[in-house]
DRENTORKOL-3810 file (N, C-alpha, C; in nm, 4 decimals):
REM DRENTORKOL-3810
@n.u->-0.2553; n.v->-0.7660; n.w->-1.7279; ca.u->-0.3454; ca.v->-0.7643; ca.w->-1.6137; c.u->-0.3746; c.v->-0.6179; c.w->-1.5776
@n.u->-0.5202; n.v->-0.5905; n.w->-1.5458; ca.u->-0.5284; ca.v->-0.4369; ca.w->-1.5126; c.u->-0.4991; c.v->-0.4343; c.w->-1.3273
@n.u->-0.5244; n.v->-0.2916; n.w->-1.3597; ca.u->-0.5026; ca.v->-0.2668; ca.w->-1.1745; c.u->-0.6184; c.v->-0.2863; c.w->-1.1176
@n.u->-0.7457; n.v->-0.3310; n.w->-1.1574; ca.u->-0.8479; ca.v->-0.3453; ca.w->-1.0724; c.u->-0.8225; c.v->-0.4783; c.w->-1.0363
@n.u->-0.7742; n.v->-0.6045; n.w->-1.1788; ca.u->-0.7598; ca.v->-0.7738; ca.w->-1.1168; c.u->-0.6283; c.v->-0.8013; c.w->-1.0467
@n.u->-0.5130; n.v->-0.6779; n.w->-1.0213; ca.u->-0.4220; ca.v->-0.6848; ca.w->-0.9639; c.u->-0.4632; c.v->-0.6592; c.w->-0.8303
@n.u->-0.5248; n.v->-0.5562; n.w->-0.7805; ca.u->-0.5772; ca.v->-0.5139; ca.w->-0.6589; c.u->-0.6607; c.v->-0.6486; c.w->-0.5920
@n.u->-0.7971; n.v->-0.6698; n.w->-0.6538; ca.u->-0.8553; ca.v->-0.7620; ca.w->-0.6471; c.u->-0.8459; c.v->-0.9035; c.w->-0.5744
@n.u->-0.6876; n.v->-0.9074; n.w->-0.6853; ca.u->-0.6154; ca.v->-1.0326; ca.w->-0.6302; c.u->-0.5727; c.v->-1.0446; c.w->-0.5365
@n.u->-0.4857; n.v->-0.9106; n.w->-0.5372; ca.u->-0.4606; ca.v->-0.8692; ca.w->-0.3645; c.u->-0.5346; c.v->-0.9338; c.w->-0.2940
@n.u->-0.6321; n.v->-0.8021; n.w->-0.2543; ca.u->-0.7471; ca.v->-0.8741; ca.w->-0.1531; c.u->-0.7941; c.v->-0.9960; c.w->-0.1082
@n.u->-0.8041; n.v->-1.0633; n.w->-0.2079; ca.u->-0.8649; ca.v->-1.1986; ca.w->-0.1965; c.u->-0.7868; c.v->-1.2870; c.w->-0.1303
@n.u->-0.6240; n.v->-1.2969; n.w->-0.1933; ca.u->-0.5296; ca.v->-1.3683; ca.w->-0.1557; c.u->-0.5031; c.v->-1.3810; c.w->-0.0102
@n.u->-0.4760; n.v->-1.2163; n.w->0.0846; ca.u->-0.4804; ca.v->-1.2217; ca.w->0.2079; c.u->-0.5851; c.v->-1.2061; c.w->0.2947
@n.u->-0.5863; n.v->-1.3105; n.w->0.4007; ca.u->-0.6826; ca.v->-1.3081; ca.w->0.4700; c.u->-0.6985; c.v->-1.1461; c.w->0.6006
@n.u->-0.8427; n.v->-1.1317; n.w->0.6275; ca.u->-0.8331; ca.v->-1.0405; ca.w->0.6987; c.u->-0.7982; c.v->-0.8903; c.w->0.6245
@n.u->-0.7976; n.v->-0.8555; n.w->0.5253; ca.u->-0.7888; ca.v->-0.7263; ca.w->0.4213; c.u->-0.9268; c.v->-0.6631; c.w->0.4455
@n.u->-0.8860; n.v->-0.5476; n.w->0.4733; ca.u->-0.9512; ca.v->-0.4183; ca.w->0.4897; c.u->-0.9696; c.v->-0.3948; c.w->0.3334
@n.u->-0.8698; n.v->-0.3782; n.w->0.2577; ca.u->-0.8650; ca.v->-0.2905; ca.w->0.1069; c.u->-0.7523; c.v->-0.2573; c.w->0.0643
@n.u->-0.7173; n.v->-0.2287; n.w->-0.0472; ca.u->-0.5925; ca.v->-0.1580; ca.w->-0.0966; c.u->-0.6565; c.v->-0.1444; c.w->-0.2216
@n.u->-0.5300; n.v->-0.0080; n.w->-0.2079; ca.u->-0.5332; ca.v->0.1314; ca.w->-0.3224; c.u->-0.4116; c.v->0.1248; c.w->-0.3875
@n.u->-0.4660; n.v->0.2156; n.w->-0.5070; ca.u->-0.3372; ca.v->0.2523; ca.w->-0.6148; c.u->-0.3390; c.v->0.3876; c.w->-0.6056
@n.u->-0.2257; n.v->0.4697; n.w->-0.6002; ca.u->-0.2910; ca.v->0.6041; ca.w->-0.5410; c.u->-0.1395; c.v->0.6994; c.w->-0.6195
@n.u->-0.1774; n.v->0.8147; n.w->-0.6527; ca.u->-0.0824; ca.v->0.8986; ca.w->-0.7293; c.u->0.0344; c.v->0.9694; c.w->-0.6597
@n.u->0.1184; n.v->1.0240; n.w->-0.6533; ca.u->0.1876; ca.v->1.1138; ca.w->-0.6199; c.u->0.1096; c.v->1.2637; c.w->-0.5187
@n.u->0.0304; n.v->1.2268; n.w->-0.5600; ca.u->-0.0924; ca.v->1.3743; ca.w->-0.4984; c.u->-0.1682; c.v->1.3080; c.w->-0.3964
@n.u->-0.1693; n.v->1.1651; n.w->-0.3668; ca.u->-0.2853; ca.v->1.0968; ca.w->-0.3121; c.u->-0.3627; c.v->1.0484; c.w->-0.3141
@n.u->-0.4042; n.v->1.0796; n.w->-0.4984; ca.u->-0.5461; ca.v->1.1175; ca.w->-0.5378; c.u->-0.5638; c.v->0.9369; c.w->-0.5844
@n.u->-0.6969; n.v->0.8341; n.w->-0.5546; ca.u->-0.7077; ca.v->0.7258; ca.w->-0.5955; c.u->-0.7001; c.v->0.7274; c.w->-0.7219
@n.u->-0.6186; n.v->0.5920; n.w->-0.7780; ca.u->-0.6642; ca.v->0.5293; ca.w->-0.9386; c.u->-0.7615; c.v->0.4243; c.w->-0.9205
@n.u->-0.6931; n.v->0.3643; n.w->-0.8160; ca.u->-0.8289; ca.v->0.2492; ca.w->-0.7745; c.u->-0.7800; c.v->0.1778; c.w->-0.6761
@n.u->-0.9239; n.v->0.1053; n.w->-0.6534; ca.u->-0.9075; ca.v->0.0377; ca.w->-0.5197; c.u->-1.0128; c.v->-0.0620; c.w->-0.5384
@n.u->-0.9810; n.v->-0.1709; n.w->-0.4205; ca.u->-1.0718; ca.v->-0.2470; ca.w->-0.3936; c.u->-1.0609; c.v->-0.3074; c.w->-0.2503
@n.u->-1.1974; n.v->-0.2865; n.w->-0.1719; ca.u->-1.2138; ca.v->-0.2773; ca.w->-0.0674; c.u->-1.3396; c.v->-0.3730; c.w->0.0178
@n.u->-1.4000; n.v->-0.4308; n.w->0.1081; ca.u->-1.4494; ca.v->-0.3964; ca.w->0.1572; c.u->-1.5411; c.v->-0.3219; c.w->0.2424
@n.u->-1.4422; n.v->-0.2062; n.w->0.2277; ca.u->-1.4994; ca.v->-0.1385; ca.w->0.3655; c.u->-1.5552; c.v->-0.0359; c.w->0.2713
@n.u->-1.6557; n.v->0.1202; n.w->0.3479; ca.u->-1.6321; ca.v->0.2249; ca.w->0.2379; c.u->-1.5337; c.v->0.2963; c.w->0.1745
@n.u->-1.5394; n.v->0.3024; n.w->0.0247; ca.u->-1.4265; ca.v->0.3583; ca.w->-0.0184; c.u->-1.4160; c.v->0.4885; c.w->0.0183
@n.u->-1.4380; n.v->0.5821; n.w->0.1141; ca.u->-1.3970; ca.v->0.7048; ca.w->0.1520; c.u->-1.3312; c.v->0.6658; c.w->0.2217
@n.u->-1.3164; n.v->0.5426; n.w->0.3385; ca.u->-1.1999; ca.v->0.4820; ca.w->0.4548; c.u->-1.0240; c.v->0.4996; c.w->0.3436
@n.u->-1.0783; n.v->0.4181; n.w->0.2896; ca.u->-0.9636; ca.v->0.3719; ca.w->0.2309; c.u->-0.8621; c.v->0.4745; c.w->0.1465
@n.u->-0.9629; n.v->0.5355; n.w->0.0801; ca.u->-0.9255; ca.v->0.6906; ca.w->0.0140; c.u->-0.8297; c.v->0.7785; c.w->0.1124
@n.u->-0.9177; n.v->0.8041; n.w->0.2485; ca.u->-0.8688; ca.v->0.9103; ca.w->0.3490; c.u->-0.7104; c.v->0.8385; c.w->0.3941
@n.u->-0.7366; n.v->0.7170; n.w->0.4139; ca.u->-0.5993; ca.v->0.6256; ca.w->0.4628; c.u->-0.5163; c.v->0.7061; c.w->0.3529
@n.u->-0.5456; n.v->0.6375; n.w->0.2297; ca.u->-0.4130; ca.v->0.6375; ca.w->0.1167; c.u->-0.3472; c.v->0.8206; c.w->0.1342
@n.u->-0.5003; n.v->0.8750; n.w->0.0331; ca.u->-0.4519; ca.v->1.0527; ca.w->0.0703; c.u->-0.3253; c.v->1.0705; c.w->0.2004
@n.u->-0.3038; n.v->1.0519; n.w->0.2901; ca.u->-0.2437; ca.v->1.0914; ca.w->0.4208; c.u->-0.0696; c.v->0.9717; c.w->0.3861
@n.u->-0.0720; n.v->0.8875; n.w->0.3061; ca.u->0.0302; ca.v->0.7930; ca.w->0.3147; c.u->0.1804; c.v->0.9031; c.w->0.2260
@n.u->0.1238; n.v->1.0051; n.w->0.1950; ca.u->0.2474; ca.v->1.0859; ca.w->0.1508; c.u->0.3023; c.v->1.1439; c.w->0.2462
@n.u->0.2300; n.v->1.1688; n.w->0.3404; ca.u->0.2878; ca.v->1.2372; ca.w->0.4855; c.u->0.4662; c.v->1.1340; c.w->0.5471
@n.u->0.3860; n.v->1.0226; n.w->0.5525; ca.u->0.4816; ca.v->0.9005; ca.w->0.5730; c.u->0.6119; c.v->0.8510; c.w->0.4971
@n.u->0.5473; n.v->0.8314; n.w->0.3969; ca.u->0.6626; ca.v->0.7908; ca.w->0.3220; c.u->0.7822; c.v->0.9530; c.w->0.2490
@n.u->0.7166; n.v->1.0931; n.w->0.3029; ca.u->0.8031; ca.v->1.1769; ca.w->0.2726; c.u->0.8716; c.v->1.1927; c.w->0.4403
@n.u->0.8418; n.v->1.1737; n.w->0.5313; ca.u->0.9292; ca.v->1.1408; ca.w->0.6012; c.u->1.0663; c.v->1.0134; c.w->0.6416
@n.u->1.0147; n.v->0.9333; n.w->0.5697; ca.u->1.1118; ca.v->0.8145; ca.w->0.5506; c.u->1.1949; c.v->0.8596; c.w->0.4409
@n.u->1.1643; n.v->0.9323; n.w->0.3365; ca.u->1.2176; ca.v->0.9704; ca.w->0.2149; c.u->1.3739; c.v->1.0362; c.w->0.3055
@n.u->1.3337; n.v->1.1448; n.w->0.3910; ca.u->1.3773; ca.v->1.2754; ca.w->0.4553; c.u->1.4848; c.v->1.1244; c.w->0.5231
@n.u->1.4311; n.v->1.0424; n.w->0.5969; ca.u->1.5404; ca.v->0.9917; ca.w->0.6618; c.u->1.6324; c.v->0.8999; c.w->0.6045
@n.u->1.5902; n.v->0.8472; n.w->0.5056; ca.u->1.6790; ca.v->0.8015; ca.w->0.4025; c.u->1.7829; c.v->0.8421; c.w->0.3492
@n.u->1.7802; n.v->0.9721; n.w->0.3305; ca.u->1.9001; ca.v->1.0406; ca.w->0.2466; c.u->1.9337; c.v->1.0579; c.w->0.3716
@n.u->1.9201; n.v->1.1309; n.w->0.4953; ca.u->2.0268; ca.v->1.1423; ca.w->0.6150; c.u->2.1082; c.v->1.0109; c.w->0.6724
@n.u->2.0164; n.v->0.8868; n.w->0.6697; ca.u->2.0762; ca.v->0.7714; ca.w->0.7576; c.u->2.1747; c.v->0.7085; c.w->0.5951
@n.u->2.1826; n.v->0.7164; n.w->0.4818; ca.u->2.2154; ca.v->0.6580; ca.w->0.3422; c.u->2.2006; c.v->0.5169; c.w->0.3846
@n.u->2.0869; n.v->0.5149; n.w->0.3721; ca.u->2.0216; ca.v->0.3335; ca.w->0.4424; c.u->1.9378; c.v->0.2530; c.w->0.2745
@n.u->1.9494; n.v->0.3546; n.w->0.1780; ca.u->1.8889; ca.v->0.2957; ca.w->0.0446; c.u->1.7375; c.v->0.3383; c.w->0.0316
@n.u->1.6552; n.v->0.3099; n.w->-0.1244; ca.u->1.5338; ca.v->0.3510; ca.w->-0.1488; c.u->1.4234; c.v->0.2930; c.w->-0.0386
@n.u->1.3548; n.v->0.3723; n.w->-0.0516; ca.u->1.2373; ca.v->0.3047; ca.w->0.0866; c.u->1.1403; c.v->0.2045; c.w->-0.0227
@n.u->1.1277; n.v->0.0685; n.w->0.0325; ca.u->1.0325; ca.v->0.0064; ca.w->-0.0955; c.u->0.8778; c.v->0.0228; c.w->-0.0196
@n.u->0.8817; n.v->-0.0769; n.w->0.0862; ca.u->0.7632; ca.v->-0.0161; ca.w->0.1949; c.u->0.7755; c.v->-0.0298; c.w->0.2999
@n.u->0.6730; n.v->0.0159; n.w->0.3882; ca.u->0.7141; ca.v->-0.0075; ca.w->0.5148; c.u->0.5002; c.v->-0.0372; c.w->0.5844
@n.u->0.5460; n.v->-0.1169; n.w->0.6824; ca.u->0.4332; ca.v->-0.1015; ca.w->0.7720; c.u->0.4578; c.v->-0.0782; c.w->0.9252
@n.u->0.2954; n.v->0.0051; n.w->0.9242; ca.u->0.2563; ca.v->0.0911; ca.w->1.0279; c.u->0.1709; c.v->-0.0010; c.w->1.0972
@n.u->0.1718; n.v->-0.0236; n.w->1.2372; ca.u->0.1068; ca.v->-0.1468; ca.w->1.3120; c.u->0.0453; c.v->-0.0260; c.w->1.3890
@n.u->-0.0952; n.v->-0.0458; n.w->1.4535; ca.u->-0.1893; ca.v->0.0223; ca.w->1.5665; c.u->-0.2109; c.v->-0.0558; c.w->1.6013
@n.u->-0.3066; n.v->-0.0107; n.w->1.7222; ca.u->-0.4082; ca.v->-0.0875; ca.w->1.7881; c.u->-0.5379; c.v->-0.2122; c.w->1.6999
@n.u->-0.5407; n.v->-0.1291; n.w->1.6121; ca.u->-0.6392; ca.v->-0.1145; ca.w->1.5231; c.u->-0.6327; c.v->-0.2168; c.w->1.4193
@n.u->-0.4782; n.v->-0.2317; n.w->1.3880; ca.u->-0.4431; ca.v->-0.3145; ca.w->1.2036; c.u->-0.3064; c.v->-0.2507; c.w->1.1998
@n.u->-0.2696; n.v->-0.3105; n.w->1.0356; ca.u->-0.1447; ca.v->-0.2841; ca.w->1.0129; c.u->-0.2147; c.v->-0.1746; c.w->0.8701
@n.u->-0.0907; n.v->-0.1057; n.w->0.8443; ca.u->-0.1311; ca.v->-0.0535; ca.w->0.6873; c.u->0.0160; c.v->-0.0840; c.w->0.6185
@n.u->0.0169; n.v->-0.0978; n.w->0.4967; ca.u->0.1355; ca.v->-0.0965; ca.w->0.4601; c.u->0.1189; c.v->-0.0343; c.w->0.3307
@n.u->0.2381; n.v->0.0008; n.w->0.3166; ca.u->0.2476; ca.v->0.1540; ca.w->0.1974; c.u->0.3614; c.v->0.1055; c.w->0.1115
@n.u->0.3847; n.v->0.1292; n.w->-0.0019; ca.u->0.4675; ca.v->0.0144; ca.w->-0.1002; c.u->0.4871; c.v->0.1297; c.w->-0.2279
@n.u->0.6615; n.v->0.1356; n.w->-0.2769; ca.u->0.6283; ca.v->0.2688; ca.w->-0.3852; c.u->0.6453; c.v->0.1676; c.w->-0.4947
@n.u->0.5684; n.v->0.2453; n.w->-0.5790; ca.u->0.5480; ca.v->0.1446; ca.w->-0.7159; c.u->0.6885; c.v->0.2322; c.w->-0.8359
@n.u->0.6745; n.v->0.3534; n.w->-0.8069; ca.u->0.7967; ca.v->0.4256; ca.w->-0.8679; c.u->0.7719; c.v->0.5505; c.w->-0.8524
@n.u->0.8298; n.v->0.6580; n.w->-0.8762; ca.u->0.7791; ca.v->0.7801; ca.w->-0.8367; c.u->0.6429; c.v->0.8777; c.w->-0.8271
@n.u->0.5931; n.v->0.7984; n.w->-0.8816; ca.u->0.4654; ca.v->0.8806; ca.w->-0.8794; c.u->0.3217; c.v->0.7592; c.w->-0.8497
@n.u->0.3788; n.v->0.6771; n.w->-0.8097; ca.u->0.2561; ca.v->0.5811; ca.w->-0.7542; c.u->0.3140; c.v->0.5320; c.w->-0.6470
@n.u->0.2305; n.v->0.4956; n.w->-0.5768; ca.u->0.2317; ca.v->0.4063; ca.w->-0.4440; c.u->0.0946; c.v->0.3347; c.w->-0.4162
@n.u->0.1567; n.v->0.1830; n.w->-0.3553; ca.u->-0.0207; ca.v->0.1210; ca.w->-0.3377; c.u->0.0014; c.v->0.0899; c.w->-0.1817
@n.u->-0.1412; n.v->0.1404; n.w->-0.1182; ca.u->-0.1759; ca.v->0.1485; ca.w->-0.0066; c.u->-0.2500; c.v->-0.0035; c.w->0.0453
@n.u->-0.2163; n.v->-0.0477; n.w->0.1959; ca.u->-0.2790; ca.v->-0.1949; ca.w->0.1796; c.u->-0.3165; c.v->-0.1847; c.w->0.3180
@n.u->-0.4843; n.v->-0.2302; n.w->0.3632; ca.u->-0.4905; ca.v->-0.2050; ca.w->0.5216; c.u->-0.5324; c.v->-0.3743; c.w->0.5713
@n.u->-0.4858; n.v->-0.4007; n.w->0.6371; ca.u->-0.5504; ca.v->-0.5249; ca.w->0.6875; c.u->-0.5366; c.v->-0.5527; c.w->0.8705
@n.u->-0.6429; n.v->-0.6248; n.w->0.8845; ca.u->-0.6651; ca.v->-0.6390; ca.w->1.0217; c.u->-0.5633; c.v->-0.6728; c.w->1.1258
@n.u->-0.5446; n.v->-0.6487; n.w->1.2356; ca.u->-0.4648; ca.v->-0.6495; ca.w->1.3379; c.u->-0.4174; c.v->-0.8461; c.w->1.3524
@n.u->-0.4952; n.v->-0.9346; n.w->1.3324; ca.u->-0.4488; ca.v->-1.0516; ca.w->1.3362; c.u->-0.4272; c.v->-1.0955; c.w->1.2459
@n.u->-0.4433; n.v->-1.0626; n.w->1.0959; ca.u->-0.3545; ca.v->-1.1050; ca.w->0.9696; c.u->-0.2013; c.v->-1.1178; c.w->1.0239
@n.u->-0.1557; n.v->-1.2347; n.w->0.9365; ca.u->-0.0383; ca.v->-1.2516; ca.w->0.9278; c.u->0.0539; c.v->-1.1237; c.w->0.8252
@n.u->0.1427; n.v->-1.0584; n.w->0.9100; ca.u->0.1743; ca.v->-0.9451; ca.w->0.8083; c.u->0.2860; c.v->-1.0536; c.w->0.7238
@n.u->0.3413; n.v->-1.1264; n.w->0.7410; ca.u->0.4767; ca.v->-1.1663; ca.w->0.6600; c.u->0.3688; c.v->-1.2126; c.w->0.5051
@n.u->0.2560; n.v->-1.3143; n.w->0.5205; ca.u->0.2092; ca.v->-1.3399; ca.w->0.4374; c.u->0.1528; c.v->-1.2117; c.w->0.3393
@n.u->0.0551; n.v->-1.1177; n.w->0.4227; ca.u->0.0565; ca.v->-0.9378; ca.w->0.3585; c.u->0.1916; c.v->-0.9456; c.w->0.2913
@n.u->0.2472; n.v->-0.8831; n.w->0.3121; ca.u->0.4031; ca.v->-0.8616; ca.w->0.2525; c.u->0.4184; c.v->-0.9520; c.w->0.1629
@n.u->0.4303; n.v->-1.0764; n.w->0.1484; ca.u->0.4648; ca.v->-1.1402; ca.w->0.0092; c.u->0.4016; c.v->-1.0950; c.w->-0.1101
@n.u->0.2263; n.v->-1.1029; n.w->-0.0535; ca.u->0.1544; ca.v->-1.0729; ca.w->-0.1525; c.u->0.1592; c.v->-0.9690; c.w->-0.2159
@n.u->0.1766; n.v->-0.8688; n.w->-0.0999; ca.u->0.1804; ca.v->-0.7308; ca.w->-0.1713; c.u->0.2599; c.v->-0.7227; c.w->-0.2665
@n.u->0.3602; n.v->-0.7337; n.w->-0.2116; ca.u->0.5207; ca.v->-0.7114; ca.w->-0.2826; c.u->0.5332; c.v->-0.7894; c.w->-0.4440
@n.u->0.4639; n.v->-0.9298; n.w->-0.4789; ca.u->0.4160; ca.v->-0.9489; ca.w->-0.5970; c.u->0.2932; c.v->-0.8397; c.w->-0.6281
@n.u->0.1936; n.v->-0.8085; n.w->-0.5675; ca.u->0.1512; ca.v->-0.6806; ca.w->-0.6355; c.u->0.2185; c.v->-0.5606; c.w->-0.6779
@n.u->0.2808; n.v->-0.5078; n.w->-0.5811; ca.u->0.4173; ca.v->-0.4325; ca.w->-0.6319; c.u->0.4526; c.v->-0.4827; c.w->-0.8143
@n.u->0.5283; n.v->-0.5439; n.w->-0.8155; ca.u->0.5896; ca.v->-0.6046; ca.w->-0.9246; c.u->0.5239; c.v->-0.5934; c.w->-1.0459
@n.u->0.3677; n.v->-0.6845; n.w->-1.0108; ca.u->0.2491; ca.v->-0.6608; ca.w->-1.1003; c.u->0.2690; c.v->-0.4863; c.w->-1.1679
@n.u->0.2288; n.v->-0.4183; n.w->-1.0752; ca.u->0.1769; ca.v->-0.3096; ca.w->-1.0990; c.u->0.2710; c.v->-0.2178; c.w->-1.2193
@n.u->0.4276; n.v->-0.2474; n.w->-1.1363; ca.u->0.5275; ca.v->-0.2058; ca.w->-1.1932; c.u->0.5102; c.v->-0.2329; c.w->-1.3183
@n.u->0.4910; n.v->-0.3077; n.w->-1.4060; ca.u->0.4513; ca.v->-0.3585; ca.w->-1.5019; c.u->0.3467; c.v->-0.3308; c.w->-1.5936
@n.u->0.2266; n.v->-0.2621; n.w->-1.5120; ca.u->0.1569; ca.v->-0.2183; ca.w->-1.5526; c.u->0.1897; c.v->-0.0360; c.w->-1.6005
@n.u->0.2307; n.v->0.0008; n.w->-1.5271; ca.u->0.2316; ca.v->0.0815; ca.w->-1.4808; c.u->0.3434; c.v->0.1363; c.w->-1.6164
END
């Protein structure tokens, strides 16, 4: 399976999806599939190293284990950020009344997917 029908699937599967990305160590997109414009989604992912190198930072201080993902809830939506292995991570935004537990399953078999690909 490539990462565009992995992404894809994503999307489709959960209701209320903004988009999700496959995104490098640098930020930089491999791909995505979205809705919205892909510069939204881009600018989201780019900035998700900020995050997860602070969880990194608190990880080794609290010895609480690898960070797999985590989500960020606003006003706005949730995003959730997911490491695929060191040098990838896939970025996932979806609307404020999505069910996140259902997000999270899906993702997390995307995860897996990817791993695989990857």
């Amino acid at each position: 399976m490539s990462f565009e029908v992995i992404l894809e699937d994503l999307v489709n599967r959960v209701p209320q999806t903004v988009g999700a990305i496959l995104v490098d160590w640098e930020g930089e997109a491999v791909m995505e599939h979205c809705s919205c414009d892909p510069y939204d989604i881009r600018f989201i992912a780019a900035h998700k190293g900020i995050i997860l190198a602070r969880l990194k930072e608190m990880q080794g201080a609290a010895q609480v284990g690898e960070v797999e993902d985590v989500v960020v809830t606003s006003s706005r939506g949730h995003l959730i950020i997911g490491c695929i292995d060191q040098y990838y991570s896939l970025v996932m935004k979806i609307e404020h009344n999505c069910p996140v537990a259902l997000a999270l399953y899906h993702f997390r078999l995307a995860i897996t997917a990817l791993k695989r690909e990857v």
